[in-house]
MIMAR-721018 format. One line per 8 residues: their letters; for each residue x, y, z of C-alpha. Coordinates in steps of 0.25 Angstrom, whole numbers, plus 5000, padded with zeros to 4 digits. Layout:
N
a) X,Y,Z ~ ...
//
This chain:
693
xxxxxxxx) 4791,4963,4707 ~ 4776,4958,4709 ~ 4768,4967,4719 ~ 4762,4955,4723 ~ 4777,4949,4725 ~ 4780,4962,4731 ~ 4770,4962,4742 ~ 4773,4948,4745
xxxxxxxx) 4787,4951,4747 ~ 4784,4963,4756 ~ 4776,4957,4764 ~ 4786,4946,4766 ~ 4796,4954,4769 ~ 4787,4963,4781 ~ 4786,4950,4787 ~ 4800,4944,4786
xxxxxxxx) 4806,4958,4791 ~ 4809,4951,4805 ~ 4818,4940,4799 ~ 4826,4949,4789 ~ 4835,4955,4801 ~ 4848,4949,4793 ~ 4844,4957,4781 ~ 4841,4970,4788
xxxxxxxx) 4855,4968,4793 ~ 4861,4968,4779 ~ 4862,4983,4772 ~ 4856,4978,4757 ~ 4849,4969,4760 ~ 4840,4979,4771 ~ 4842,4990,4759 ~ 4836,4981,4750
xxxxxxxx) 4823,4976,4759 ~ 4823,4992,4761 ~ 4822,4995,4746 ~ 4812,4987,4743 ~ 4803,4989,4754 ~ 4803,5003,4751 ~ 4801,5001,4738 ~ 4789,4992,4739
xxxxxxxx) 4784,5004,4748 ~ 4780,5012,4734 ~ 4775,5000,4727 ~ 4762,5002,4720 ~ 4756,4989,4727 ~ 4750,4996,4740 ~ 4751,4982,4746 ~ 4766,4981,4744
xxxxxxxx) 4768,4996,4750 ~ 4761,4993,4762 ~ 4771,4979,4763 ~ 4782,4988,4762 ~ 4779,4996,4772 ~ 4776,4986,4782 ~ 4791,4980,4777 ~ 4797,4995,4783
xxxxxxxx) 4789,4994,4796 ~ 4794,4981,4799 ~ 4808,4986,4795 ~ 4805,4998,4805 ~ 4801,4988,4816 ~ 4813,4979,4814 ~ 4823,4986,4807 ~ 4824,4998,4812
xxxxxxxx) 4838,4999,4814 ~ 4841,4999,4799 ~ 4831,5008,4794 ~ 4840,5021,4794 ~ 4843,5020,4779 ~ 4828,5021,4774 ~ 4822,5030,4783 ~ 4821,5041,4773
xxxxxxxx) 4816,5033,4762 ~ 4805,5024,4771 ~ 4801,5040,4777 ~ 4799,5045,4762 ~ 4789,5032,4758 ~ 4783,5032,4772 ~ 4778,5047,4770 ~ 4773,5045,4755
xxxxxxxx) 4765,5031,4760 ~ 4758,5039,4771 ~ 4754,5052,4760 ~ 4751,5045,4748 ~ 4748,5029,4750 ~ 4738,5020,4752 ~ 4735,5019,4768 ~ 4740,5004,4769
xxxxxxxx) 4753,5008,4765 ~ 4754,5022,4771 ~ 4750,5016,4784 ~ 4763,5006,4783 ~ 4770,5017,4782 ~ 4766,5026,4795 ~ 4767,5012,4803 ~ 4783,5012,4797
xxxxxxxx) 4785,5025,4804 ~ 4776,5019,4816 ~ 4786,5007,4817 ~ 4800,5016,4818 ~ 4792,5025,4829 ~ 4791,5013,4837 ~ 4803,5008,4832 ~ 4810,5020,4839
xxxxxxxx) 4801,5020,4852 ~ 4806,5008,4854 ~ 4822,5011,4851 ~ 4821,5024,4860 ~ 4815,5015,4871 ~ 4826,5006,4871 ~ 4837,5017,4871 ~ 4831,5024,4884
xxxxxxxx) 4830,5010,4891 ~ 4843,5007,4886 ~ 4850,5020,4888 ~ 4867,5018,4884 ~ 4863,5005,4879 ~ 4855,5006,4869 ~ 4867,5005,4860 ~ 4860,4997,4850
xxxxxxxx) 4846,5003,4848 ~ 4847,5008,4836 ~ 4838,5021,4835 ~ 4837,5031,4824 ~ 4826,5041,4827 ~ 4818,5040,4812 ~ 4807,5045,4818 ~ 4813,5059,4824
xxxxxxxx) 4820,5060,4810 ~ 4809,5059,4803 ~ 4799,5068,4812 ~ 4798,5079,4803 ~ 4794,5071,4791 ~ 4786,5058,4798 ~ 4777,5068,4807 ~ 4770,5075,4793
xxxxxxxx) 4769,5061,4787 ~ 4761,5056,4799 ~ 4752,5067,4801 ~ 4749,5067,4787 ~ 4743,5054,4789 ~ 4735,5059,4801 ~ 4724,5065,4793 ~ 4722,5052,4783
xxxxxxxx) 4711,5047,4794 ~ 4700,5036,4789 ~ 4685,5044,4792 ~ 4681,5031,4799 ~ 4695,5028,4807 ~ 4684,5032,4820 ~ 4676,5020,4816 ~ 4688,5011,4815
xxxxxxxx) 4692,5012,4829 ~ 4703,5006,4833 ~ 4705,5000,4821 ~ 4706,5011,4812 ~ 4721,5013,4807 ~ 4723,5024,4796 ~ 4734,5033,4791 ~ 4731,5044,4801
xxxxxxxx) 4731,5033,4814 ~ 4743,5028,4807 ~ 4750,5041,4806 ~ 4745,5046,4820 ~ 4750,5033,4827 ~ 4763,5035,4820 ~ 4764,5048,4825 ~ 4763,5045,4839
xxxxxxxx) 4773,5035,4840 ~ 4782,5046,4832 ~ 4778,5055,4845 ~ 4783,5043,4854 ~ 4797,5043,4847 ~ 4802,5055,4844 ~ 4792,5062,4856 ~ 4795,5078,4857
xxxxxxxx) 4798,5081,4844 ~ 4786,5076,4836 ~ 4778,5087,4843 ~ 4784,5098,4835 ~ 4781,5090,4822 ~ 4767,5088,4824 ~ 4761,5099,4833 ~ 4760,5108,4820
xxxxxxxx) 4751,5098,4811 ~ 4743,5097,4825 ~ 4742,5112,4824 ~ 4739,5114,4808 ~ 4728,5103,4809 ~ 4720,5102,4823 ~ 4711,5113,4820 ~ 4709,5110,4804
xxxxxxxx) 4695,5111,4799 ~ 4698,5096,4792 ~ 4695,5084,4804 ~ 4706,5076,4798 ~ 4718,5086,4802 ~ 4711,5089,4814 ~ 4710,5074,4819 ~ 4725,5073,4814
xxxxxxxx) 4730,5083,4820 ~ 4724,5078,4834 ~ 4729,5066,4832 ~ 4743,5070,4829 ~ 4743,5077,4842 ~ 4737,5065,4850 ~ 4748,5056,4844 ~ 4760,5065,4847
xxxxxxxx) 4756,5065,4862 ~ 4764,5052,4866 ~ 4779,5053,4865 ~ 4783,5069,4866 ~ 4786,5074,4882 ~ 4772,5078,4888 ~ 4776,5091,4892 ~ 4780,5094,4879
xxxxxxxx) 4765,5091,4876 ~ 4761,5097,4886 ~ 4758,5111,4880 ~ 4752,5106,4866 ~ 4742,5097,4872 ~ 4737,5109,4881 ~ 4737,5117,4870 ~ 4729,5106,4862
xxxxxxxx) 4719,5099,4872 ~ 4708,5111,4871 ~ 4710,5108,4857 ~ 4708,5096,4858 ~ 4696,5095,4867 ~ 4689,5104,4858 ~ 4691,5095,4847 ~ 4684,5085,4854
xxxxxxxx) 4669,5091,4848 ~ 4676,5091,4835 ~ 4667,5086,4823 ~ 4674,5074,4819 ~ 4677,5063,4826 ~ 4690,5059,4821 ~ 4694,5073,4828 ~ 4687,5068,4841
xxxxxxxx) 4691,5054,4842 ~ 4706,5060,4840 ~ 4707,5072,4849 ~ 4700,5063,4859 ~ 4713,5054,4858 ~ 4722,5064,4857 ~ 4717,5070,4870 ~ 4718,5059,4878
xxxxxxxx) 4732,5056,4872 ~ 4737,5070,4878 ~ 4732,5066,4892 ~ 4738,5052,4891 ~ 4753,5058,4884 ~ 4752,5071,4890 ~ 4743,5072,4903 ~ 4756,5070,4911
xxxxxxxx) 4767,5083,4911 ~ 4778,5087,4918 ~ 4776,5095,4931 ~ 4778,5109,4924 ~ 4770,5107,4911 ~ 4756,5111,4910 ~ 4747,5099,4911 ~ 4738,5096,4899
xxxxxxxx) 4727,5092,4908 ~ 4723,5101,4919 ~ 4712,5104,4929 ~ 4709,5117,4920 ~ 4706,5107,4907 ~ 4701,5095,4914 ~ 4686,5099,4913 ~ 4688,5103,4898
xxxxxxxx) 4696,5089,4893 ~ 4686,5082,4902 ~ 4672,5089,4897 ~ 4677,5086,4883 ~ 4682,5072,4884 ~ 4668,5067,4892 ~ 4660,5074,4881 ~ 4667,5065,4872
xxxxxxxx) 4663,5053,4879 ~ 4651,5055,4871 ~ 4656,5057,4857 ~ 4659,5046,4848 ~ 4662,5033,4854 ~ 4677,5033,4849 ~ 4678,5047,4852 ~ 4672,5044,4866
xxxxxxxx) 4682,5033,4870 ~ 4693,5042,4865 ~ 4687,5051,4876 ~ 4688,5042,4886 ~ 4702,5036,4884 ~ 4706,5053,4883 ~ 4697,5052,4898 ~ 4706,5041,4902
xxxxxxxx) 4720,5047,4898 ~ 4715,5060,4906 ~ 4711,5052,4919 ~ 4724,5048,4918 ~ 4732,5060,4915 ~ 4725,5066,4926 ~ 4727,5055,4936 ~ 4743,5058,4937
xxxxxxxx) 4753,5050,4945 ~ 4748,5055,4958 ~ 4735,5052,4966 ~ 4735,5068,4969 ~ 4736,5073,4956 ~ 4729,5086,4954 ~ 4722,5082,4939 ~ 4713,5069,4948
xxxxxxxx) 4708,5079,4955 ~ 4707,5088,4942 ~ 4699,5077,4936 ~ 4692,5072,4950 ~ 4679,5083,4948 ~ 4676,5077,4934 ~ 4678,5062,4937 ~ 4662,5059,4938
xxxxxxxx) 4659,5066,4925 ~ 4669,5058,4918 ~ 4664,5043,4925 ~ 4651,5047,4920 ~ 4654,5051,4909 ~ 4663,5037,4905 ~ 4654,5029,4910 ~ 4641,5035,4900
xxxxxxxx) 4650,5034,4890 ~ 4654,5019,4890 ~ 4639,5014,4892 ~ 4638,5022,4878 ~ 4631,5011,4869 ~ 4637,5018,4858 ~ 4651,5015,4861 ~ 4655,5002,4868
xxxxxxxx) 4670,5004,4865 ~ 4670,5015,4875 ~ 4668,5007,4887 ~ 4681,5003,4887 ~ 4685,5017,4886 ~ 4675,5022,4896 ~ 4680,5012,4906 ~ 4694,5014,4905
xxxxxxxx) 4693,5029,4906 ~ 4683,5028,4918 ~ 4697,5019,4924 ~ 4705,5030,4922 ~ 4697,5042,4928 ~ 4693,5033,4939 ~ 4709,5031,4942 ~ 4711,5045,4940
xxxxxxxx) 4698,5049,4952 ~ 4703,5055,4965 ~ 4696,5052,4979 ~ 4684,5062,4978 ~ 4678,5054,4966 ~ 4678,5042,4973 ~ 4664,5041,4976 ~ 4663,5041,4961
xxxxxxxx) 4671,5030,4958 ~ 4665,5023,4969 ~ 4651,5025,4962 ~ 4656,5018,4950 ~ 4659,5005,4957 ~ 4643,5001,4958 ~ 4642,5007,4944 ~ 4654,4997,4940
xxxxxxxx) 4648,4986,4947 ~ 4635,4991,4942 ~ 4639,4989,4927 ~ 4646,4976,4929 ~ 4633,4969,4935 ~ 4625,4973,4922 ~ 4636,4968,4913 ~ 4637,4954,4921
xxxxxxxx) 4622,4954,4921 ~ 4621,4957,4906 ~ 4632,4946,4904 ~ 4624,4936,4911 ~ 4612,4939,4904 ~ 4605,4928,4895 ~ 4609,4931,4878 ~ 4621,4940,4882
xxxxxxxx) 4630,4936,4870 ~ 4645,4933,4870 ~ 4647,4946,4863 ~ 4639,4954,4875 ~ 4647,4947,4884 ~ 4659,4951,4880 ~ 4656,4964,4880 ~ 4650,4964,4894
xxxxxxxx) 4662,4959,4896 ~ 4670,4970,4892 ~ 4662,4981,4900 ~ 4664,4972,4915 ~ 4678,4970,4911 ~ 4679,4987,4911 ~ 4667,4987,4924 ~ 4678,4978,4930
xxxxxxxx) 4690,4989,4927 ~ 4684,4999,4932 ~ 4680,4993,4944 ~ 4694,4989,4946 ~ 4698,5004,4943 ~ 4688,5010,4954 ~ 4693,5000,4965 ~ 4706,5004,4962
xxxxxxxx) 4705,5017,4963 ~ 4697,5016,4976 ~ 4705,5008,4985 ~ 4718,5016,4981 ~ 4712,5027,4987 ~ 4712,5024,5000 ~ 4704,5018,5012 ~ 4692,5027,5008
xxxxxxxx) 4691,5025,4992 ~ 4693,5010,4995 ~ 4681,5009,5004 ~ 4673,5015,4994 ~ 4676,5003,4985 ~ 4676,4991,4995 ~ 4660,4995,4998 ~ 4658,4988,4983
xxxxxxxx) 4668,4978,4987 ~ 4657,4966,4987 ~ 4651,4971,4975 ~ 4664,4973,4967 ~ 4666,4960,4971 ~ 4653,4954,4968 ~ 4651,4959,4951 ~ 4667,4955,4950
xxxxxxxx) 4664,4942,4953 ~ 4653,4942,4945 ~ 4659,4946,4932 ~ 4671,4938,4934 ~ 4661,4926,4934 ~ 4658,4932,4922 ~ 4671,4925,4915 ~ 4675,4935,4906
xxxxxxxx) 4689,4935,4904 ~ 4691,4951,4901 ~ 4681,4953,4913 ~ 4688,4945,4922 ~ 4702,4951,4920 ~ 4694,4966,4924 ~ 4687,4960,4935 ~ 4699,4953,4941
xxxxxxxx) 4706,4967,4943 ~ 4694,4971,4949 ~ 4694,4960,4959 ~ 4708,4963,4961 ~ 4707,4977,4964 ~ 4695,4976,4974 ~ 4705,4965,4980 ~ 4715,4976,4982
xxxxxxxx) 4705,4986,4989 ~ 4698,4976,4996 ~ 4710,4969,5004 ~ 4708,4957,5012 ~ 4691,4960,5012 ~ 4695,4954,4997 ~ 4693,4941,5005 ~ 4679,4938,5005
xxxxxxxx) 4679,4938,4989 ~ 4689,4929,4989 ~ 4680,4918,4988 ~ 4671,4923,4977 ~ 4682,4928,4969 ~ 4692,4918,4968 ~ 4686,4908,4959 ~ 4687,4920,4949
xxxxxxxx) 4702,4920,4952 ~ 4704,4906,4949 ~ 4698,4907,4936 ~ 4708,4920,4932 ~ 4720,4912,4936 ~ 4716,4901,4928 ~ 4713,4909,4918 ~ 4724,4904,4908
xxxxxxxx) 4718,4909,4894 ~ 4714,4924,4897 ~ 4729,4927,4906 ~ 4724,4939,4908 ~ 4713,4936,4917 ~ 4724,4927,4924 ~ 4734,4938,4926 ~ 4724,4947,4933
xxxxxxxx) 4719,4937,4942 ~ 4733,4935,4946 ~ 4734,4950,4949 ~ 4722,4950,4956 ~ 4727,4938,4964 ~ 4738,4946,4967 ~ 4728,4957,4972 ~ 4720,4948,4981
xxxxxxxx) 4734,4942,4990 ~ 4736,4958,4991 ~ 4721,4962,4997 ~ 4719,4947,5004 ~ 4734,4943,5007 ~ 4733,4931,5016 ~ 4717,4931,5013 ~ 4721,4926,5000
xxxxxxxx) 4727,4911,5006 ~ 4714,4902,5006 ~ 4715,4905,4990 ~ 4730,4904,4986 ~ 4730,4888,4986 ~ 4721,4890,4971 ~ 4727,4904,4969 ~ 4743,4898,4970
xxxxxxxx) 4740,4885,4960 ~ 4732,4893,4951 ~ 4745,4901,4948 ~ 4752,4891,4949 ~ 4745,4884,4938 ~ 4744,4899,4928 ~ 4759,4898,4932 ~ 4761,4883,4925
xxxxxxxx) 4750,4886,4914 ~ 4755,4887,4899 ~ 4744,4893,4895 ~ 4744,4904,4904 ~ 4749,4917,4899 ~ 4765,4921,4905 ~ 4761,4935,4908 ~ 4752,4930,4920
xxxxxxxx) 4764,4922,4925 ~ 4773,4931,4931 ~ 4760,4939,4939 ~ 4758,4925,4945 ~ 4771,4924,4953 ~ 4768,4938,4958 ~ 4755,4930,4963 ~ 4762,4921,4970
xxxxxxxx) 4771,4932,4978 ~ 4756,4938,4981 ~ 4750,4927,4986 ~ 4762,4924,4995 ~ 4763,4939,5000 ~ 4748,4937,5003 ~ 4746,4923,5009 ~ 4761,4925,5014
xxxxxxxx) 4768,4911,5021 ~ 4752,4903,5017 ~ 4759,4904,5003 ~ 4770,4894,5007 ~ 4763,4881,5003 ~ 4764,4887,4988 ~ 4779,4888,4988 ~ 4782,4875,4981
xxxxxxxx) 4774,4880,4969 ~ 4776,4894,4968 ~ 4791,4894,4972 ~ 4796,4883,4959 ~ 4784,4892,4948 ~ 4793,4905,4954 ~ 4806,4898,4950 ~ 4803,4892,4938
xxxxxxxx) 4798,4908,4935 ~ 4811,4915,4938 ~ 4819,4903,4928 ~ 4807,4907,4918 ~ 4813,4921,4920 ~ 4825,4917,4919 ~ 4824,4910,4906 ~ 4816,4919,4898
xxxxxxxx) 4822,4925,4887 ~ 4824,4940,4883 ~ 4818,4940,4870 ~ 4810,4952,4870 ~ 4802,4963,4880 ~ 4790,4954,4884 ~ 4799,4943,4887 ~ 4807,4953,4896
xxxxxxxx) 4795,4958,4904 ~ 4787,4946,4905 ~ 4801,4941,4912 ~ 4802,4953,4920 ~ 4787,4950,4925 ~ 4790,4935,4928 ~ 4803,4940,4937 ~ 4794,4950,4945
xxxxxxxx) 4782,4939,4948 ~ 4793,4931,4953 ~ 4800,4941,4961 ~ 4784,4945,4966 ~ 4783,4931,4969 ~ 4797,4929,4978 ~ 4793,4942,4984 ~ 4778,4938,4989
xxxxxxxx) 4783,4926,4993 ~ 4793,4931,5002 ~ 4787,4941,5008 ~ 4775,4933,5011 ~ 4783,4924,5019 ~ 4791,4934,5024 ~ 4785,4934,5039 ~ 4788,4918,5039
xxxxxxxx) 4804,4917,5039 ~ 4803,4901,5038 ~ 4796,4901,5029 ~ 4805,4913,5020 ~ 4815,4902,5020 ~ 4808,4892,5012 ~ 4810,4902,5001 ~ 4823,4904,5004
xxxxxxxx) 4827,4894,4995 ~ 4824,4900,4984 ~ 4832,4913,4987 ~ 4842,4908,4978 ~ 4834,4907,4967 ~ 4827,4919,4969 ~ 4839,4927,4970 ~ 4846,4922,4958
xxxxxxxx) 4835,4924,4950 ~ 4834,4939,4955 ~ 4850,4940,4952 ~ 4846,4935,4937 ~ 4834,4943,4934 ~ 4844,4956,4941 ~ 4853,4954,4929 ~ 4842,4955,4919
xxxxxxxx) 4843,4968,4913 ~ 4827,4967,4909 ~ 4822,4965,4921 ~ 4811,4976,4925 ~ 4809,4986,4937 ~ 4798,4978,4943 ~ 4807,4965,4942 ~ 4820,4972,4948
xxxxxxxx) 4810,4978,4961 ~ 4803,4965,4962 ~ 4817,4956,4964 ~ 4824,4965,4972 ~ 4812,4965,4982 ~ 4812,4951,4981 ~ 4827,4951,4985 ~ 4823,4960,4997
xxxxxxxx) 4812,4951,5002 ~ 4822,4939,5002 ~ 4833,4946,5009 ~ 4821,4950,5020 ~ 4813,4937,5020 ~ 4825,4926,5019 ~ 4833,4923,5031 ~ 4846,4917,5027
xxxxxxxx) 4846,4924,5014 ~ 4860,4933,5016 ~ 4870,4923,5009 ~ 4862,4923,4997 ~ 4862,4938,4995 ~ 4877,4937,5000 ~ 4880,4928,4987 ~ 4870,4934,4978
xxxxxxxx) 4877,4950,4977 ~ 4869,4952,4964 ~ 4858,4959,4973 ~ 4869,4971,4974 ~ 4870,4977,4961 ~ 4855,4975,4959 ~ 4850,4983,4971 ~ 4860,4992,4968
xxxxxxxx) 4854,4994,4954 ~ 4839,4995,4961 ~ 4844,5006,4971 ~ 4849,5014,4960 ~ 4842,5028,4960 ~ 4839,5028,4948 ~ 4830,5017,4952 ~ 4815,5016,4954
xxxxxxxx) 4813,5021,4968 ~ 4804,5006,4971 ~ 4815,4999,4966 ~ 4825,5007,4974 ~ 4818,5003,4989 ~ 4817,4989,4986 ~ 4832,4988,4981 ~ 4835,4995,4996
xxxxxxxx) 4826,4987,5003 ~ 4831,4972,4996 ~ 4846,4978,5000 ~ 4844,4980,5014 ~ 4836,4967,5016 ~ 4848,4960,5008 ~ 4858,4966,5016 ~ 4852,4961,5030
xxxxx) 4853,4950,5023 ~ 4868,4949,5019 ~ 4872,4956,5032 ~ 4873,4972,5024 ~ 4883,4964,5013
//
């Protein structure tokens, strides 16, 4: 037929692929969509190869099940597009191979959440057949780089970027087994006197790094990181910019090993990975932000689980030079897309700092504060355009994080550390409030995390800001259009009834019918609702029996809630886990509630009436086999504080035995210790109630 006919039909049918499940079902007719897709793949119209191609990743995306009987055929056109076609088309088909690797991460999920089961997931292992073959296809492509890809930034996709994507989700899939595959190429071609097998073969290493057991990569990435760092003054920058990446990515994949296994990162190589890596900060802006997010990974590999781990204190002699040297590089004129990256590294290390650095990150907060005051004044100033702005705008909204960050850290260290912040308290405070008046909506969100952690620290002293701040909370909560700035002013509400408790009371008239009102709004985004029924079980644990007057609204949006839970349909993940949300801010909600009033046994009872309700919707959601962890914890506490608040609440647990089989299944020991305590504690509160029955 007409090429021009032919594209048209091609592209038709990529886009119908969806709605043509009833002809996937039938043998000829899915033989016959096959035939000619693949042999529109060698027609001499480029555009209609390219079409064809798309048709097969749509087939892999939605009919994966039926692909066994052309695998062989689809692997022989795949591997002469990526060696000998144009890049539109050979690019097509990589992403092919990309689409049954995800399609595969997704079918081994579901048969370890499913266990016995998962009778019907259907999962043929392409990719672990096909290993010794797709492997040398895709690191064939690796050396097909643009010269200018650098340039591109995040925008730039080639064949090589393509190829090396493709080979990292392969790593995710088949995991230990791709090692062995490409560990030889890595070797024939990292030390070549051509840039392009160099910058391959690094970039084949840092894509293999995800998937495969980290003690297995243990050894090669102890064996490679000298090499590595070394490359780091290589002459080209594509080598740079990669091995950058790559080094990063082993602290990020493999940081973390087995007691046993030899640890990639060590107090013997620290001074080394760390002199080289601070030394980039000065190279070439994407080579310097590649530096830095490598900084970041390695903050975090060395921070471990534990407070005490020996690597914080590894990194604690070095932590001066490495602020210093992050916050030079992101005032580099040169480079403002490294601020960002500067900012979030400096985060990391700053997390990752032990208590005899302390005065340091004290010293940053008046170089924070400093920073912010010239950006606000700059703002302020008369011909700033809208374009300034919004760039001043940016660098507060980071100021803002790392001011949060350093609070953070500060106050969880004990008495002392904390000190060290509340002496800026005031002017924290002061430059928030200014830059939230600055209305920025980005800004905003970053300064209102702030606030919230200087509330946290600060406790019930919080108070005399109260006034000053709480016009700024009012505009969050009504913050309809930008919900996110809404939802963290509903966490940080949450923060203040925690450091102010009954403090908070001469503001929770405007504070309760402002959610009331997000909770009604159409406009409002659904993700902030649940967050605001937890609100409501704060406020009450906060202000305790003061919150009675608001009963006769909050109780009716609470039950309207759980018959919004109870309708919503299963349709798909986000439906499952935004329902899971809504049932634990209800289940926060009934819990503040009843422990707020719990020292008041009068008025307990004029909840009371609602137990019914309450313990009915719990015996549904029980029966879901969807619901989450955090749900499951949060209603059997709730179950626990009724049985200990509610006089006269023994016949209903008498009638309603469901209780049984669920504590039973929460006190199972293969359950989540947390989870374990409260089930024991609900039981024994129950069975004061029903008399040990």
């Amino acid at each position: 037929p007409d090429n021009e006919v032919r594209l048209a039909a091609t592209i038709a049918l990529a886009n119908a692929l969806h709605f043509a499940e009833s002809n996937f079902e039938r043998d000829n007719e899915r033989n016959y969509i096959m035939q000619v897709t693949c042999e529109a793949t060698v027609c001499p119209d480029v555009r209609v190869r390219q079409a064809a191609y798309e048709v097969l990743v749509g087939v892999a995306e939605n009919y994966y099940d039926k692909l066994q009987p052309y695998m062989t055929a689809i692997f022989d056109l795949t591997v002469k597009a990526t060696k000998s076609d144009e890049e539109a088309v050979a690019l097509q088909a990589i992403e092919f191979w990309s689409a049954v690797c995800e399609e595969e991460v997704d079918r081994q999920e579901e048969l370890e959440e499913e266990g016995e089961e998962a009778t019907t997931v259907v999962y043929h292992r392409f990719i672990e057949q096909a290993l010794p073959m797709l492997v040398p296809m895709l690191l064939e492509c690796l050396t097909k780089q643009d010269e200018d890809q650098l340039e591109d930034g995040e925008d730039a996709w080639n064949l090589a970027m393509a190829g090396g994507t493709c080979l990292g989700l392969v790593a995710t899939c088949v995991q230990d087994p791709v090692v062995d595959h490409v560990m030889p190429y890595i070797q024939a071609n990292i030390s070549s006197t051509e840039w392009r097998k160099r910058e391959a073969a690094t970039f084949a290493f840092g894509s293999i790094l995800e998937g495969p057991d980290p003690d297995k990569l243990a050894p090669v990435a102890s064996q490679a990181l000298p090499f590595l760092l070394n490359a780091m003054k290589d002459a080209n920058a594509h080598v740079k910019d990669t091995t950058a990446w790559t080094i990063g990515r082993i602290f990020e994949f493999v940081g973390q090993v087995s007691p046993g296994t030899t640890a990639v990162v060590s107090a013997g190589n620290l001074n080394e990975i760390l002199k080289v890596l601070v030394e980039a900060l000065v190279d070439k802006p994407h080579v310097a932000g590649k530096a830095c997010w490598s900084l970041q990974k390695l903050a975090t590999c060395c921070c471990g689980e534990e407070e005490d781990d020996p690597m914080r204190a590894a990194l604690s002699p070095y932590f001066q030079g490495i602020v210093q040297a992050l916050l030079q590089a992101s005032e580099r004129t040169d480079a403002e897309s490294l601020r960002m990256e500067c900012y979030e590294s400096l985060n990391e290390i700053i997390r990752a700092s032990t208590p005899d650095t302390y005065p340091i990150v004290q010293q940053l907060i008046p170089l924070v504060m400093q920073k912010l005051g010239l950006t606000l004044d700059a703002m302020a100033a008369p011909g700033t355009s809208a374009d300034q702005k919004e760039k001043l705008g940016e660098v507060q909204g980071l100021l803002c994080g790392t001011l949060q960050t350093i609070i953070q850290k500060m106050s969880g260290g004990g008495d002392a550390s904390k000190n060290l912040v509340l002496q800026f308290a005031d002017n924290i405070m002061q430059v928030l409030l200014r830059v939230l008046a600055a209305r920025s909506a980005t800004v905003h969100e970053e300064a209102m995390l702030a606030v919230g952690a200087l509330a946290y620290a600060t406790g019930e002293g919080f108070e005399k800001y109260m006034t000053a701040l709480y016009p700024f909370i009012e505009v969050g909560l009504k913050n309809h259009e930008e919900y996110e700035v809404c939802n963290v002013t509903v966490g940080v509400v949450g923060d203040l009834c925690r450091a102010l408790e009954a403090k908070i009371l001469p503001f929770c008239d405007s504070i309760v019918y402002q959610l009331l009102q997000d909770l009604q709004s159409t406009q409002l985004h659904r993700s902030v609702k649940p967050p605001i029924l937890s609100c409501f079980g704060d406020l009450a644990l906060a202000v305790g029996v003061g919150f009675e007057k608001y009963l006769a609204y909050v109780v009716p949006m609470l039950q309207s809630a759980t018959q919004l839970s109870l309708m919503t349909p299963k349709d798909d993940d986000e439906m499952i886990d935004y329902n899971n949300m809504l049932r634990n801010g209800i289940f926060e909600a009934y819990a503040g509630l009843l422990q707020g009033f719990k020292d008041d046994r009068a008025k307990v009872q004029q909840l009371l009436v609602h137990a019914t309700f309450v313990l009915g919707f719990i015996e549904e959601v029980s029966k879901d086999s969807d619901r989450d962890e955090a749900v499951t914890r949060a209603m059997v506490g709730v179950m626990g504080d009724m049985a200990d608040t509610m006089d006269g609440i023994g016949p209903l647990y008498m009638e309603k035995s469901f209780w049984r089989a669920l504590l039973a299944e929460c006190e199972d020991p293969g359950q989540d210790d947390q989870l374990r305590e409260t089930a024991k504690w609900a039981r024994e509160k129950i069975m004061m109630r029903t008399g040990g029955q």
